[in-house]
C-alpha positions in Angstrom: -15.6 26.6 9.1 -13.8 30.0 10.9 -11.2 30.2 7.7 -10.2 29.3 4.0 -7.2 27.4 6.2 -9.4 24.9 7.4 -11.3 23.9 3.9 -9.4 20.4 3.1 -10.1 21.4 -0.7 -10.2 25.0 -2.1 -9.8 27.5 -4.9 -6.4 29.2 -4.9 -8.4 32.2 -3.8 -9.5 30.2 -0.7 -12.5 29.9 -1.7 -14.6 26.5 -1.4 -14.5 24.2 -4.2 -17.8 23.8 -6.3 -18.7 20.1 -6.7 -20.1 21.1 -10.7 -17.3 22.8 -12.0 -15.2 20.5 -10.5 -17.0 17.2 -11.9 -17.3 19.6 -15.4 -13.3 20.4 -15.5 -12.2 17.6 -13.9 -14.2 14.6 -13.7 -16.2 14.2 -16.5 -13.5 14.7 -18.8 -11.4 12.3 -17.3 -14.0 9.8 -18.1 -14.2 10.7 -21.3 -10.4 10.4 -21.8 -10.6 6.6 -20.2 -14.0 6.2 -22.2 -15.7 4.8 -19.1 -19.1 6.1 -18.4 -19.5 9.5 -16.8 -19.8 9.2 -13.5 -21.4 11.2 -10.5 -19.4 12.2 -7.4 -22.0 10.7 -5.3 -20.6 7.3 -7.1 -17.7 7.7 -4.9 -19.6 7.0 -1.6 -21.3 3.7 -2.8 -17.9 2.3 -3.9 -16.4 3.4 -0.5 -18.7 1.9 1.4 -18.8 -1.4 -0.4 -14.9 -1.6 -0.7 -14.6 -0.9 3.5 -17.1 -4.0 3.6 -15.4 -6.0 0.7 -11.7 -5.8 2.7 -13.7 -6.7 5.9 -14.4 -3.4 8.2 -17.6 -3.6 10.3 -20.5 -1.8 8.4 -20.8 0.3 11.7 -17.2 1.3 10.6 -18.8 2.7 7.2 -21.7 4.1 9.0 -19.6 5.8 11.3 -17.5 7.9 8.7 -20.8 8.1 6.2 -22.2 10.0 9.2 -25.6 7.9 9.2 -27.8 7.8 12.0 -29.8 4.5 10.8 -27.3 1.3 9.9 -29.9 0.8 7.1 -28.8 3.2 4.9 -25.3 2.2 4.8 -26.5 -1.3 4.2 -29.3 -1.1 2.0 -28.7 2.0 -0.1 -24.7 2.0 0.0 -23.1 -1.0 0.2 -23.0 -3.5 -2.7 -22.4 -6.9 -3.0 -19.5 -7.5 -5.3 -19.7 -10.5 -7.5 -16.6 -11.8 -6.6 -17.2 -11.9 -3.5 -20.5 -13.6 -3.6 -18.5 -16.5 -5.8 -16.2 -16.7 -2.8 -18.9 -17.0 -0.5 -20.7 -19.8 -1.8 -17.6 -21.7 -2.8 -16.4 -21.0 1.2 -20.3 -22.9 2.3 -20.0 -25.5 -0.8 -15.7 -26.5 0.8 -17.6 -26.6 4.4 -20.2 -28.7 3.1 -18.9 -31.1 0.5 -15.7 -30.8 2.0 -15.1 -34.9 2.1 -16.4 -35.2 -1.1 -14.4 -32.8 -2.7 -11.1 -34.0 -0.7 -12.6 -37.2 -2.5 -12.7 -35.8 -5.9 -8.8 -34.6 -5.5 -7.8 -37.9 -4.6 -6.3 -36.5 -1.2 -8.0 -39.6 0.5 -9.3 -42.7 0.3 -12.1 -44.6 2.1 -15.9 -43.7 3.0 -17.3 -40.6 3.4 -17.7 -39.5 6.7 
């Protein structure tokens, strides 16, 4: 950084933020407000990256802005499998692979099974 101008975040006396008195002043009580769990700001990176995989971007696209050098710490360590999304998964391979018996089971045809 040459100047307070280029911080993206930073005191009004242009200083840089710190990460504890923000999470003290700001975060944590926030949580407290909601009553959720307090949460850290390192939290922030795992839901990231699994929420750029969960609405489809390339895990290199999350390595990329993560800045990791090795593709297997944005997959092993940050990105999550949502359950949702593994329901959808195996109900996407069950309609591919009972997909005459279930067109079967809803009556939208008649005869054998192919």
């Amino acid at each position: 950084m040459n100047s307070p101008d280029e911080m993206v975040f930073r005191t009004r006396t242009g200083t840089p933020l710190s990460s504890k008195n923000l999470y003290n002043r700001v975060l944590a009580p926030a949580c407290d407000r909601i009553k959720q769990p307090r949460i850290s700001w390192h939290s922030f990176r795992h839901t990231h990256a699994t929420l750029l995989a969960e609405v489809g971007e390339s895990i290199k696209t999350a390595q990329s802005l993560w800045g990791h050098s090795d593709l297997g710490t944005t997959l092993n360590t940050y990105a999550h499998a949502i359950p949702d999304s593994q329901r959808r998964a195996v109900e996407r391979v069950a309609g591919v692979l009972f997909s005459d018996v279930l067109k079967l089971e809803d009556g939208a045809e008649t005869g054998q099974i192919n």
